[in-house]
TINU-725298 format. One line per 5 residues: number of its first residue (from 1); their letters; for each residue x, y, z of N, C-alpha, C. Coordinates in pm, whole numbers. Layout:
BEGIN
NUM = a = X:Y:Z:X:Y:Z:X:Y:Z ~ ...
***
This chain:
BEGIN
1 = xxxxx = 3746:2568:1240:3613:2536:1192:3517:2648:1234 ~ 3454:2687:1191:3323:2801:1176:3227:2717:1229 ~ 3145:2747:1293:3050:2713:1375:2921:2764:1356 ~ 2835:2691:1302:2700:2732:1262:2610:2765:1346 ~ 2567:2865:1335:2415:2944:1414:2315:2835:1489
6 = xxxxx = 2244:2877:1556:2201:2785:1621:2106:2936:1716 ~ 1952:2914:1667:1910:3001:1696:1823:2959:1881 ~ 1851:3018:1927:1787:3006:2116:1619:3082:2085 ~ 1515:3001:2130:1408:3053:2092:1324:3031:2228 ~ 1459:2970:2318:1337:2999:2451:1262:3068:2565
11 = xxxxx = 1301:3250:2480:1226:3346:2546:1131:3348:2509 ~ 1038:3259:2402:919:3254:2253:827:3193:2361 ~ 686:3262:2390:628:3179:2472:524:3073:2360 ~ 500:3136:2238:439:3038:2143:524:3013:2053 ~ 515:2834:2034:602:2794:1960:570:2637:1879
16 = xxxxx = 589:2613:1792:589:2506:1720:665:2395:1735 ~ 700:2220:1784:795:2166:1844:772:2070:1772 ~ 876:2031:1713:881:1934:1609:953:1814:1681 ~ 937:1737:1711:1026:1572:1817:1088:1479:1732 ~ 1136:1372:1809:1228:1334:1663:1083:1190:1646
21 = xxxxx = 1028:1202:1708:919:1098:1684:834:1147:1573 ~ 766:1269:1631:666:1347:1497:763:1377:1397 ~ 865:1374:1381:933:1381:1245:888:1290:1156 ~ 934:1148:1223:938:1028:1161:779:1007:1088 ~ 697:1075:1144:542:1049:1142:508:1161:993
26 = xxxxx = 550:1273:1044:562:1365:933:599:1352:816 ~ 734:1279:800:857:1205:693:706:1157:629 ~ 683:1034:687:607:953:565:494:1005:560 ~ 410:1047:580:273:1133:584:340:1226:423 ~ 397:1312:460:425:1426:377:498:1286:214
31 = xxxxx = 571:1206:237:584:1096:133:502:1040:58 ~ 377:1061:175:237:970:119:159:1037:-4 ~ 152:1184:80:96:1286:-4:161:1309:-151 ~ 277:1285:-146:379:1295:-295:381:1223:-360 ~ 369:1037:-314:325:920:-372:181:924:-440
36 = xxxxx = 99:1013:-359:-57:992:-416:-74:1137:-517 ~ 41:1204:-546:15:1271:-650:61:1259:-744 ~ 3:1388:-890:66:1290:-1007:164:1294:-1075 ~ 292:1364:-966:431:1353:-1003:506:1237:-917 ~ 614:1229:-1017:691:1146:-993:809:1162:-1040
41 = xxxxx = 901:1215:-873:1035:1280:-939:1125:1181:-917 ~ 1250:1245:-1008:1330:1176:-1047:1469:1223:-917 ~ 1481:1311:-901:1636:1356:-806:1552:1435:-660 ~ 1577:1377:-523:1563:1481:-443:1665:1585:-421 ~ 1620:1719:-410:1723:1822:-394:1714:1914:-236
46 = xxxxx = 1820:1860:-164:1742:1943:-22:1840:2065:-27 ~ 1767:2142:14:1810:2267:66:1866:2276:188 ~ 2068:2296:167:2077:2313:293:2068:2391:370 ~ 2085:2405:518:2098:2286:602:1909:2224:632 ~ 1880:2351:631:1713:2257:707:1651:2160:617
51 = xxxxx = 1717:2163:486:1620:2049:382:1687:1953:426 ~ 1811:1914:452:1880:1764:477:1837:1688:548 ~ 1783:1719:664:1716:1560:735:1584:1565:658 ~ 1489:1613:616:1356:1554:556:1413:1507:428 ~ 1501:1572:339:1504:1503:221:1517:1398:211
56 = xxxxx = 1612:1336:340:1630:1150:308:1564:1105:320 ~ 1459:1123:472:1321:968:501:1254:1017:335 ~ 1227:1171:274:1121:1151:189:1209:1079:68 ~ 1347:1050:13:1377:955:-110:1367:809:-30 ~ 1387:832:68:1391:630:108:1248:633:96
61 = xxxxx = 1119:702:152:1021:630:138:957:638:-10 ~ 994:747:-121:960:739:-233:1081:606:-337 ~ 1154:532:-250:1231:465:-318:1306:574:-429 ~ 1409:689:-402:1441:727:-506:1635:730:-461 ~ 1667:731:-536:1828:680:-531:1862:824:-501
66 = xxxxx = 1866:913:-636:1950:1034:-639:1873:1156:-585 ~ 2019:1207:-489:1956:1302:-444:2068:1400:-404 ~ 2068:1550:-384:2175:1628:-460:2165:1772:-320 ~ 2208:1841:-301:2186:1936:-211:2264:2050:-261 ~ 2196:2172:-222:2214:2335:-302:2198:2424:-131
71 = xxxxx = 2287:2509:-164:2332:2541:-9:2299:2719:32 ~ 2200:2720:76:2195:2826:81:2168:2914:282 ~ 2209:3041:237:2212:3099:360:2115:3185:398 ~ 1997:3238:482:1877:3325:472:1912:3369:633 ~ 1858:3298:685:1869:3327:877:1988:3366:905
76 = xxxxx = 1985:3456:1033:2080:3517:1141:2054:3450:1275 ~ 1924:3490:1285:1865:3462:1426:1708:3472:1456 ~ 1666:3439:1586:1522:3383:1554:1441:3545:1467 ~ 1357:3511:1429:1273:3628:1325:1410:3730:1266 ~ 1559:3709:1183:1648:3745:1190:1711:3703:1042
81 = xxxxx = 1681:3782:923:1758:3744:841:1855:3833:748 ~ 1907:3762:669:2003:3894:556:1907:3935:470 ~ 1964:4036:411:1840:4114:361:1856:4017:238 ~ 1874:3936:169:1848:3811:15:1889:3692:28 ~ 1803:3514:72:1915:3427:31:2048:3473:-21
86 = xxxxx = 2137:3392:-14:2246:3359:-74:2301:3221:-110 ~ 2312:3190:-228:2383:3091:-242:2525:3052:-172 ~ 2562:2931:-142:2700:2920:-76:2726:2816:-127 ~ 2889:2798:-182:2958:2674:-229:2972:2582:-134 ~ 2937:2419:-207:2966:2447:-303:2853:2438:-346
91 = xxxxx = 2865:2415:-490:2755:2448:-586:2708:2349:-646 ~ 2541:2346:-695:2484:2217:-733:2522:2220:-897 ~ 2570:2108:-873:2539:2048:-1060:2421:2046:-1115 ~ 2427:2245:-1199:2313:2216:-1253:2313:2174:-1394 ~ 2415:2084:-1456:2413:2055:-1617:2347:1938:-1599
96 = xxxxx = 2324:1844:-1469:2304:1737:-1444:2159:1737:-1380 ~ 2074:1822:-1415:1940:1821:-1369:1835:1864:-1488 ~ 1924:1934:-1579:1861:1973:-1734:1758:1849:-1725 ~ 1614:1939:-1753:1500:1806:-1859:1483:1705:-1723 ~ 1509:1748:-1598:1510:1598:-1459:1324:1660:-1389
101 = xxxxx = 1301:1586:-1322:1184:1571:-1237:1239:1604:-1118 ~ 1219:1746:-1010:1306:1761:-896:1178:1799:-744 ~ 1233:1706:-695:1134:1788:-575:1244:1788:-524 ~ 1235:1906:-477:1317:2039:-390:1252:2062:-254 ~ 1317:2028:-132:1252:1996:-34:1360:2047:106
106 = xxxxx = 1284:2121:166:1338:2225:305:1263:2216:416 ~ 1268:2220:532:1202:2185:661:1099:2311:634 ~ 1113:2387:601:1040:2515:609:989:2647:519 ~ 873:2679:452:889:2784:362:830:2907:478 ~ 916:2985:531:892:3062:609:850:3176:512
111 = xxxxx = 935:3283:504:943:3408:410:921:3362:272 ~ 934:3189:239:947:3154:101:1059:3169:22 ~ 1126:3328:61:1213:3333:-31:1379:3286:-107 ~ 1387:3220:4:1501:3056:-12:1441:2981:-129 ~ 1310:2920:-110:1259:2837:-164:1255:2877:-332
116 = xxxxx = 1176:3023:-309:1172:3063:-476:1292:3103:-573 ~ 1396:3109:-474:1563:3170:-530:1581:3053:-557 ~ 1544:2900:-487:1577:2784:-540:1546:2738:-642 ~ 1364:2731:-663:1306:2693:-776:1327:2749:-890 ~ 1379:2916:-894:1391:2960:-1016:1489:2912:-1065
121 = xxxxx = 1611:2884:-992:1743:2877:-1020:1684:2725:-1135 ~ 1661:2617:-1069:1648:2505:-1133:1584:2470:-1210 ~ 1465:2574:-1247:1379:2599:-1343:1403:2644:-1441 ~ 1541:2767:-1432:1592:2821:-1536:1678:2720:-1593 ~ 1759:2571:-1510:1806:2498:-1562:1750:2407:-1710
126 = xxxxx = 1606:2405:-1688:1530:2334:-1753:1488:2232:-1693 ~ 1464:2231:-1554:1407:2147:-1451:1298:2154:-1419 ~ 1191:2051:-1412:1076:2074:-1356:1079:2048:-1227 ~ 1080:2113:-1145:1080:2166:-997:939:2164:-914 ~ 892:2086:-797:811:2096:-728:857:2096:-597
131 = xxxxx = 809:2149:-541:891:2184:-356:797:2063:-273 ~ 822:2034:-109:792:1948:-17:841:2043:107 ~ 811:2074:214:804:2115:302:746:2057:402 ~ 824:2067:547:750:2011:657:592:2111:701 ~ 683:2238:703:579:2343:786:583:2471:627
136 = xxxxx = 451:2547:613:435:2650:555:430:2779:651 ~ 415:2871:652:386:2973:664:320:3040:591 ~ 187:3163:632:125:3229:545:210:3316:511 ~ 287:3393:546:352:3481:451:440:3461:363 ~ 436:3305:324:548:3264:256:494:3355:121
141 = xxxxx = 615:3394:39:602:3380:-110:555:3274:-237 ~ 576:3191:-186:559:3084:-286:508:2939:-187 ~ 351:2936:-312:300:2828:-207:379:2701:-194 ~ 412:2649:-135:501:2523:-184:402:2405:-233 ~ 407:2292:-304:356:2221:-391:282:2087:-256
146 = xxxxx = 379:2089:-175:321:1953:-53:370:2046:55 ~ 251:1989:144:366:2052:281:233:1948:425 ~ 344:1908:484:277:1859:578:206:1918:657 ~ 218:2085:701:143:2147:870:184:2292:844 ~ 87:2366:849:103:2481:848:73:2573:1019
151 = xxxxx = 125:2663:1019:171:2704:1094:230:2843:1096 ~ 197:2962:1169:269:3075:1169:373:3103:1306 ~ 388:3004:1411:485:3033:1510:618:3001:1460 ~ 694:3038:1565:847:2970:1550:864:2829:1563 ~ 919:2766:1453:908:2643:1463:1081:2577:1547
156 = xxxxx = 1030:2463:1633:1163:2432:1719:1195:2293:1632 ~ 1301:2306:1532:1315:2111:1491:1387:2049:1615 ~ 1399:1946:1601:1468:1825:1703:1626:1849:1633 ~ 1643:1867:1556:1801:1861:1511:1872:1986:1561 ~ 1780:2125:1544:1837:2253:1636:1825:2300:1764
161 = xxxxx = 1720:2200:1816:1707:2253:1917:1763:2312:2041 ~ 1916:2218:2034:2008:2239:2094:2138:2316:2052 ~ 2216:2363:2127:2322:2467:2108:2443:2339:2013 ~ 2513:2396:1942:2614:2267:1871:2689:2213:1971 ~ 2742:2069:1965:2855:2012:2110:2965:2126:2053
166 = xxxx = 3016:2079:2144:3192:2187:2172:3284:2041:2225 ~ 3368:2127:2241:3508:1979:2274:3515:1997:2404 ~ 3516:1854:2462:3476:1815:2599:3637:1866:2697 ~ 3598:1944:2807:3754:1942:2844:3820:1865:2961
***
């Protein structure tokens, strides 16, 4: 098994700390904001890995059933990336989003440019595409459509904060 990155950010003396409490607070706040606007999508699409935990509280609290994940790779390490997203299999069904209502939703539009390699992709499907984000960044590329908290530090989630378990010996 390959073992996923897991970036150490505690030489960072400013930093952004996301808890698993202010998540939960965030989740529906950032739900609320999507409920009180005047879309209403049909499929959540998270971006993995950092879209997967917000995408669910935001379909359970928008009551939405389907929801689909597109996998992509950007980060190395903290301020540390490849020089272009990359897509990674597997791959989203995009014959099955043609003409759909999608909010497309990632913990983070840092650089943006995950986000906009996403939206085009699903846009070119014939998807109408709106993004959700926990945290923005100003240098993002692309404003995202909702976003709960903006922010230019390193952001710490509760799900990475820690190094991955290993096998106990």
């Amino acid at each position: 098994m390959t073992q996923a990155y897991h970036a150490d950010s505690s030489d960072l003396e400013t930093k952004e700390v996301l808890t698993w409490d202010l998540f939960g607070t965030a989740s529906r706040e950032l739900a609320q904001t999507i409920a009180d606007s005047d879309f209403e999508p049909e499929i959540v699409i998270a971006v993995a890995r950092g879209g997967l935990l917000p995408a669910g509280p935001l379909a359970y609290a928008l009551g939405l059933k389907l929801a689909d994940a597109i996998n992509v790779e950007f980060y190395t390490d903290v301020h540390e990336t490849l020089p272009d997203p990359v897509l990674l299999e597997p791959m989203l069904d995009t014959n099955a989003i043609t003409g759909k209502r999608l909010l497309v939703v990632d913990d983070v539009a840092d650089s943006g440019r995950t986000l906009a390699l996403v939206l085009e992709l699903l846009e070119a499907q014939g998807a109408e595409a709106r993004s959700a984000v926990l945290y923005a960044k100003s240098a993002s590329v692309v404003e995202p459509t909702y976003v709960w908290k903006r922010t230019d530090d390193w952001i710490v989630f509760p799900w990475s904060a820690e190094p991955p378990v290993t096998r106990s010996k």
